[in-house]
C-alpha positions in Angstrom: 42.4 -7.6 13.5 42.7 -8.9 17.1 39.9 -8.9 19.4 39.5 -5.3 21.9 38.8 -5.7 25.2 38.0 -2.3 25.8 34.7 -2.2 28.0 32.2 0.0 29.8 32.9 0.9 33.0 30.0 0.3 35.4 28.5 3.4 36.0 28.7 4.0 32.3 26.8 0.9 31.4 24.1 1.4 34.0 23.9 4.9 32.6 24.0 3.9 28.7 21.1 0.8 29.6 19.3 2.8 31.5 18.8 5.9 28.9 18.6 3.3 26.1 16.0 0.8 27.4 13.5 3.6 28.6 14.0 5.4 25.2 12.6 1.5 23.7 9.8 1.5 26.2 8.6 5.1 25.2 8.9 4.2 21.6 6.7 0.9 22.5 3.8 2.8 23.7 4.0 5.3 20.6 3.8 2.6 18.5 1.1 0.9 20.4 -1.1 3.9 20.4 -0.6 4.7 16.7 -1.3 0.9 15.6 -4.3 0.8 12.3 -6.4 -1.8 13.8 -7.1 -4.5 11.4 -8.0 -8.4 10.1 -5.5 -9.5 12.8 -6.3 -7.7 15.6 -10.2 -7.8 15.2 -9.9 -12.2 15.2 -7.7 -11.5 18.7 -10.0 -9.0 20.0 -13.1 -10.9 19.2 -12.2 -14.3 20.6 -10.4 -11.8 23.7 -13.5 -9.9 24.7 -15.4 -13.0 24.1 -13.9 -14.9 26.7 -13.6 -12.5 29.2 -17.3 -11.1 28.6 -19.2 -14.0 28.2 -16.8 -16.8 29.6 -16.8 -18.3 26.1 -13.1 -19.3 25.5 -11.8 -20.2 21.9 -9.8 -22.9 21.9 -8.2 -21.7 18.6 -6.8 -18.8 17.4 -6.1 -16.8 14.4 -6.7 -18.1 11.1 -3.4 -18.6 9.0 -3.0 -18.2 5.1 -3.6 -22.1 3.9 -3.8 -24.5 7.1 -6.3 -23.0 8.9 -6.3 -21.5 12.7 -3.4 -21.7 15.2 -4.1 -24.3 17.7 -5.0 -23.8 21.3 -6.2 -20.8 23.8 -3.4 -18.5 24.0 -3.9 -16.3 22.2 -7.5 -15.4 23.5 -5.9 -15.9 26.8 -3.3 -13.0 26.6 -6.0 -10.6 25.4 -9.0 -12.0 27.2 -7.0 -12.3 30.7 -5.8 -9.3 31.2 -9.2 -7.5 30.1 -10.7 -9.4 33.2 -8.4 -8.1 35.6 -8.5 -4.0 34.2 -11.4 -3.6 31.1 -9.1 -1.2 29.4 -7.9 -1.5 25.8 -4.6 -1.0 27.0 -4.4 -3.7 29.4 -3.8 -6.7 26.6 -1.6 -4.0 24.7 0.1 -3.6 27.9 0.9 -7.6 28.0 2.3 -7.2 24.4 5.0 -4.7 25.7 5.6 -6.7 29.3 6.4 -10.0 27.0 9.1 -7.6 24.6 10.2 -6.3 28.4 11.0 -10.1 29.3 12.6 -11.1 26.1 15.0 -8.2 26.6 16.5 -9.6 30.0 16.3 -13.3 29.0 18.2 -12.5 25.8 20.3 -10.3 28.1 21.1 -12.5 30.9 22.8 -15.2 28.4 24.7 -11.8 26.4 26.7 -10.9 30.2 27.4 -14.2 30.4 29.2 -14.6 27.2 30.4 -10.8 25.9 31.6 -7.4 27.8 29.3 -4.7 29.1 29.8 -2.8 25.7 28.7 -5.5 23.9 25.1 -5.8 26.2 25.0 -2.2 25.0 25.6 -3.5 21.4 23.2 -6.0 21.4 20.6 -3.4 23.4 20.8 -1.0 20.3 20.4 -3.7 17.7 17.2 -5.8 19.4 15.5 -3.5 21.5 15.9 0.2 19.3 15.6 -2.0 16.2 12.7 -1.1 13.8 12.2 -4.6 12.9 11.6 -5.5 16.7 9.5 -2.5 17.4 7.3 -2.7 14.3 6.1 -5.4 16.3 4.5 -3.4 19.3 0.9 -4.5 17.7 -1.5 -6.8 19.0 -1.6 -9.3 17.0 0.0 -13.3 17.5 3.6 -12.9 16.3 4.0 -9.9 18.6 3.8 -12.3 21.4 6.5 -14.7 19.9 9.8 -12.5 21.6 9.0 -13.8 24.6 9.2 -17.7 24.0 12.1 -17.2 21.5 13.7 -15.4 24.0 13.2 -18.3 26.9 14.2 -21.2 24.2 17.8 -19.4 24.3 17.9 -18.8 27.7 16.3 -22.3 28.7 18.5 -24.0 26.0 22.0 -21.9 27.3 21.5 -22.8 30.5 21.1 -26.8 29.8 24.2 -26.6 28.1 26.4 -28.1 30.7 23.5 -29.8 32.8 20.3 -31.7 32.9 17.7 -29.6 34.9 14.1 -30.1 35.4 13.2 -26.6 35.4 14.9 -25.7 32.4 14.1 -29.2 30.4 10.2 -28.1 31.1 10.6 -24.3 30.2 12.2 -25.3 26.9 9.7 -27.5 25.8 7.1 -25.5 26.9 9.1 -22.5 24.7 8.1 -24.3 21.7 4.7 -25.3 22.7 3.5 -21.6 23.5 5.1 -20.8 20.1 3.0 -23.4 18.6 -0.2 -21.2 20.1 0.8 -18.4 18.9 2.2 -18.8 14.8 3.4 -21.2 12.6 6.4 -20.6 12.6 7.2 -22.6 15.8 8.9 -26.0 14.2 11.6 -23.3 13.8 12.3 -23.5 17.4 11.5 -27.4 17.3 14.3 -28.4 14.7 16.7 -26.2 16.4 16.3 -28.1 19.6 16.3 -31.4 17.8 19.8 -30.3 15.9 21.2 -28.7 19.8 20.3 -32.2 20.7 21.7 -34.3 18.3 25.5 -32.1 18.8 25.3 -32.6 22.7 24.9 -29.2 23.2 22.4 -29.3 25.5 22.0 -32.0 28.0 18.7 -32.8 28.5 16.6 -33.7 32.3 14.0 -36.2 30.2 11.4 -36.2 33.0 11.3 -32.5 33.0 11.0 -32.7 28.8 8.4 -35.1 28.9 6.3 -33.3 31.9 6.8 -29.8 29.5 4.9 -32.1 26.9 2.0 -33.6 28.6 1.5 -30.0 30.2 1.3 -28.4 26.4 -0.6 -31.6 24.9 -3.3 -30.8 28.0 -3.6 -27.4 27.2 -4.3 -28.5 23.2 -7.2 -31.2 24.2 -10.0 -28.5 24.0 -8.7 -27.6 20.7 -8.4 -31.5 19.4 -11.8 -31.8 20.3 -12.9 -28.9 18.1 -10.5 -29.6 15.4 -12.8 -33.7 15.2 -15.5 -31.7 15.4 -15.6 -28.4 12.9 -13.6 -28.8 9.8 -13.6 -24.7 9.3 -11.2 -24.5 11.7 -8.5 -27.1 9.8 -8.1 -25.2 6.5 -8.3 -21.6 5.2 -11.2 -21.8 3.4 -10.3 -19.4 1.3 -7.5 -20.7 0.1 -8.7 -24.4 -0.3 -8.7 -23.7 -4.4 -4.8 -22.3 -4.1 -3.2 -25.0 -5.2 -0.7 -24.9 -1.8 0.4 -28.0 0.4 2.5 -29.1 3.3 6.1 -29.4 1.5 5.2 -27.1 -1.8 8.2 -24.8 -0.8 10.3 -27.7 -1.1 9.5 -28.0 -4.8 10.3 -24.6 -5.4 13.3 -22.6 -5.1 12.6 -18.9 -4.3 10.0 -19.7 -1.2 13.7 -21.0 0.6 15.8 -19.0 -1.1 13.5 -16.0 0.2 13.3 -16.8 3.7 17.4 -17.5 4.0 17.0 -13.5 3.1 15.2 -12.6 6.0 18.2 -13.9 8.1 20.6 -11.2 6.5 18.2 -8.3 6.3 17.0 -8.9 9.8 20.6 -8.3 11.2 20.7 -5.2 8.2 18.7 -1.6 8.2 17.4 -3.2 5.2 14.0 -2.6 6.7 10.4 -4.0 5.3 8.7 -2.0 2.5 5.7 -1.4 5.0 8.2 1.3 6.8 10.4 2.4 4.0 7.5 2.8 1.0 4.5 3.1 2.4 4.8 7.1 3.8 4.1 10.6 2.7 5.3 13.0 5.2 1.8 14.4 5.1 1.5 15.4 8.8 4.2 17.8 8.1 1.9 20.5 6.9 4.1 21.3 3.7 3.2 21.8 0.6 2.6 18.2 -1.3 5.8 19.3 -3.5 7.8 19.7 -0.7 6.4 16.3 0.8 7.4 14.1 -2.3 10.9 15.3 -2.1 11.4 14.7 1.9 9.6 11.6 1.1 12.1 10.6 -1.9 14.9 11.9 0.4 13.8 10.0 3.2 13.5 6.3 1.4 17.1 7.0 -0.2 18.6 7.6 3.4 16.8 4.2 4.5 17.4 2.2 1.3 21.6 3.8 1.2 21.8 2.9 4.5 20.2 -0.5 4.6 22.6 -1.9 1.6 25.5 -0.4 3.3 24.7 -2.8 5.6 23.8 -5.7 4.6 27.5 -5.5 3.5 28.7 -5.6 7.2 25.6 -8.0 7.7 27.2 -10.7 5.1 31.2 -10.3 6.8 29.4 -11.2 9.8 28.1 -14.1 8.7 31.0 -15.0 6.3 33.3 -14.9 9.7 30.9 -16.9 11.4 30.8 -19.4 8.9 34.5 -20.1 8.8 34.1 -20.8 12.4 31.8 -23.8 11.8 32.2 -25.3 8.4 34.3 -28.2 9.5 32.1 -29.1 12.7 28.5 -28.2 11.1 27.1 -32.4 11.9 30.1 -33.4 14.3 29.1 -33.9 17.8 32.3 -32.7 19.6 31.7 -30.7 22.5 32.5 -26.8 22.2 35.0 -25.4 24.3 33.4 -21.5 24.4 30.0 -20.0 24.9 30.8 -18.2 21.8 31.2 -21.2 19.7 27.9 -22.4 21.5 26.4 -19.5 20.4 27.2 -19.8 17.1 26.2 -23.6 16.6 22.9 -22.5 17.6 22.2 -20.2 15.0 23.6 -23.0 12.5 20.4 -25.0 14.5 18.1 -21.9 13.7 19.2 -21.7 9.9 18.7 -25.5 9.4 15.5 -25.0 11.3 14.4 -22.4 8.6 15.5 -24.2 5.5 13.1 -27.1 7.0 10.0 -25.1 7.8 10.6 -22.7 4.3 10.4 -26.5 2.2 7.3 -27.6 4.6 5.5 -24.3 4.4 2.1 -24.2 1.6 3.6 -20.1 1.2 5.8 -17.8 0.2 7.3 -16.4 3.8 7.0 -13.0 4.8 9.2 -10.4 7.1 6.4 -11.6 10.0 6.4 -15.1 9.3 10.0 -15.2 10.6 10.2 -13.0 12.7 11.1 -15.7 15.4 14.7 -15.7 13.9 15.0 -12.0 14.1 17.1 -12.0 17.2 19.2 -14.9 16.7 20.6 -13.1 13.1 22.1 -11.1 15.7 24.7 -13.3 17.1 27.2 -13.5 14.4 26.7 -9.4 14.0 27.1 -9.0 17.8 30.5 -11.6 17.9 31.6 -9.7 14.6 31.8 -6.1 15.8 34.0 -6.8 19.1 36.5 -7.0 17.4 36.3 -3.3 16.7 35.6 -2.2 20.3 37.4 1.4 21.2 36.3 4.1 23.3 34.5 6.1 19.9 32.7 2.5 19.2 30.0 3.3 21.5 29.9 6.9 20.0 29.0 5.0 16.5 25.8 2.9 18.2 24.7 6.3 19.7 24.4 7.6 16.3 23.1 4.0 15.4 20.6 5.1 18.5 19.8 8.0 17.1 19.0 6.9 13.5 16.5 4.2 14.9 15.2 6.4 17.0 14.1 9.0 14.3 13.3 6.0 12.1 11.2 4.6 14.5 9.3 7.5 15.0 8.4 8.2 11.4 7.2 4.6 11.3 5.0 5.2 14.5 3.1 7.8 12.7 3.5 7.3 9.5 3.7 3.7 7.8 1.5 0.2 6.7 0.5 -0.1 10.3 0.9 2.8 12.1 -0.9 6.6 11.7 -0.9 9.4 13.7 -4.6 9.5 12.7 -5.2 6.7 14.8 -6.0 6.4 18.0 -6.0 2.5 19.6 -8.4 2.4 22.7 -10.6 4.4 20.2 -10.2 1.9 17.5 -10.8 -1.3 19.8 -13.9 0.6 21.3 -15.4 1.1 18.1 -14.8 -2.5 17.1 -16.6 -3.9 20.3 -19.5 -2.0 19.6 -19.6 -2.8 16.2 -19.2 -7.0 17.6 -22.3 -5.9 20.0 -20.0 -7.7 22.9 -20.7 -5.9 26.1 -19.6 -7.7 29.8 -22.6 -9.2 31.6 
């Protein structure tokens, strides 16, 4: 089928983006508000408050499963910061949403350069309405991750043609505040590495190099606790667990699983924590009543979300017949699209490394870095269908996430309409005794 080249005319796009981003940003602060404040939150909050009510600044972060806490400030920086400037619960929640705000118009900005305005309003739909991106309006380290994602692509498009300092520095520094934040970050390393190695991005050395000294300065207060306190360089609960750097490498379903996540992040085949954890008890029904919505309800999701993983895989199947003979050859695209598509060849490769290095068995939120590159074959796949009733099928694509999104919000693994955040966090600070002096 040849390619359409129907598009939006402008005052329809602005129209379309305007309804559809602000309909996101309301969803953001539902799920935000709703959030069931837990282990995560409590080690950002705690090392947060810390610094900005007693000046006494972590220089690690959250523990992980085997290898022990993230490196560096950050993350007690983007809770601890913005508490300084307004002590309000909402103000490091608020950062949360202003870095998924960013990622939005950095992924954007490279979409307008390559596709028509009804495929930014494709691409809208499927990142920023998306309940995979959304679940994520928590605060807790891998919310924080769009952002630098989000400025690798955008840093690493624009150096495909040209060396520039800027750019050079702001993709380093990409993966280094990645680094900060979750383990997941050599993701984004191996992905340059292999963008690298094909030419496809050209490289301003002095501005990589600066970019590297500036991230290895922010990390000496944490090298200097790492030498000194061992807590901090293993999970010491997991010590006995038999895990290692590599032991995914000597097992198959640990890769296998986490070559998954790149097909169901692009699918409706959403995590179990929105689809199976729910009970429709807020309705006010009888609990007969609530079983059968609830039975109804997972049926929809799970009908759905195999339905298309289908379109998911011809995505991905087109894709790869557009790279197979060029996957390690170093000849120079001709198109942004093939660009675009080379990179996520960088991002799988970048997976299949980090899945044989990890010491665990991935989860959705261990890779939820990839999320919005499993997009780009999806997003180069359907133009090819573009008519003037294609938009009406991501309005009802709108609509679906929308009510999905709002039965996760109240009703899910992390989210109840019991809950109330600033009430939560409150509770927690009294319970740390941490009071500003």
């Amino acid at each position: 089928m040849p390619t359409s080249t129907y598009s939006l005319s402008n005052t329809q796009f602005k129209l379309l983006y305007s309804v559809l981003f602000f309909i996101g940003l309301a969803l953001s602060f539902i799920y935000a508000q709703h959030q069931i404040v837990t282990t995560d939150q409590i080690q950002m909050i705690l090392n947060g408050y810390r610094g900005a009510y007693t000046g006494n600044w972590s220089s690690y972060g959250n523990i992980s499963s085997v290898v022990g806490n993230i490196p560096g400030s950050f993350s007690s920086l983007v809770v601890g910061l913005p508490v300084l400037l307004w002590d309000s619960p909402w103000s490091p929640m608020l950062v949360v949403i202003i870095f998924h705000i960013i990622s939005l118009l950095l992924f954007d900005a490279v979409i307008k350069e390559v596709f028509n305005s009804t495929t930014r309003i494709v691409f809208l739909v499927l990142y920023w309405l998306n309940p995979w991106f959304l679940f994520e309006n928590i605060l807790y380290n891998p919310a924080y991750l769009s952002l630098f994602t989000a400025l690798h692509f955008y840093s690493a498009f624009k150096l495909r043609h040209n060396p520039s300092f800027v750019f050079s520095f702001l993709h380093i520094f990409s993966i280094g505040m990645a680094m900060q934040l979750h383990y997941s970050w050599p993701v984004l390393a191996v992905l340059s590495a292999y963008l690298l190695y094909r030419n496809s991005i050209k490289i301003n050395w002095f501005g990589l190099i600066s970019g590297g000294v500036f991230i290895f300065l922010t990390l000496v207060p944490y090298l200097q606790e790492y030498l000194a306190n061992e807590a901090i360089r293993q999970n010491k609960d997991q010590v006995d667990s038999g895990r290692y750097i590599g032991w995914g490498g000597v097992h198959v379903y640990p890769v296998l699983k986490a070559f998954l996540y790149w097909f169901r992040f692009a699918s409706t085949l959403f995590t179990h924590k929105i689809t199976t954890v729910i009970s429709f008890d807020w309705l006010g029904t009888s609990e007969t009543l609530q079983i059968l919505i609830t039975y109804v309800y997972r049926g929809i999701l799970y009908l759905a979300g195999i339905a298309s993983l289908w379109l998911v895989f011809l995505a991905n199947k087109m894709a790869y017949q557009r790279v197979k003979n060029r996957l390690m050859r170093t000849v120079e695209l001709q198109t942004n699209e093939e660009w675009l598509l080379f990179y996520m060849v960088g991002v799988l490769i970048g997976v299949f490394i980090s899945a044989i290095l990890s010491p665990i068995i991935f989860s959705y939120w261990h890779l939820m870095i990839i999320a919005p590159f499993s997009l780009i074959p999806l997003i180069i796949y359907l133009q090819r269908f573009q008519t003037k009733k294609y938009v009406k099928y991501f309005w009802i694509l709108a609509i679906y996430f929308v009510v999905v999104n709002l039965v996760a919000a109240h009703d899910s693994y992390k989210f109840s309409y019991k809950q109330d955040y600033s009430q939560q966090i409150n509770e927690q600070l009294e319970q740390m005794k941490l009071v500003k002096l």
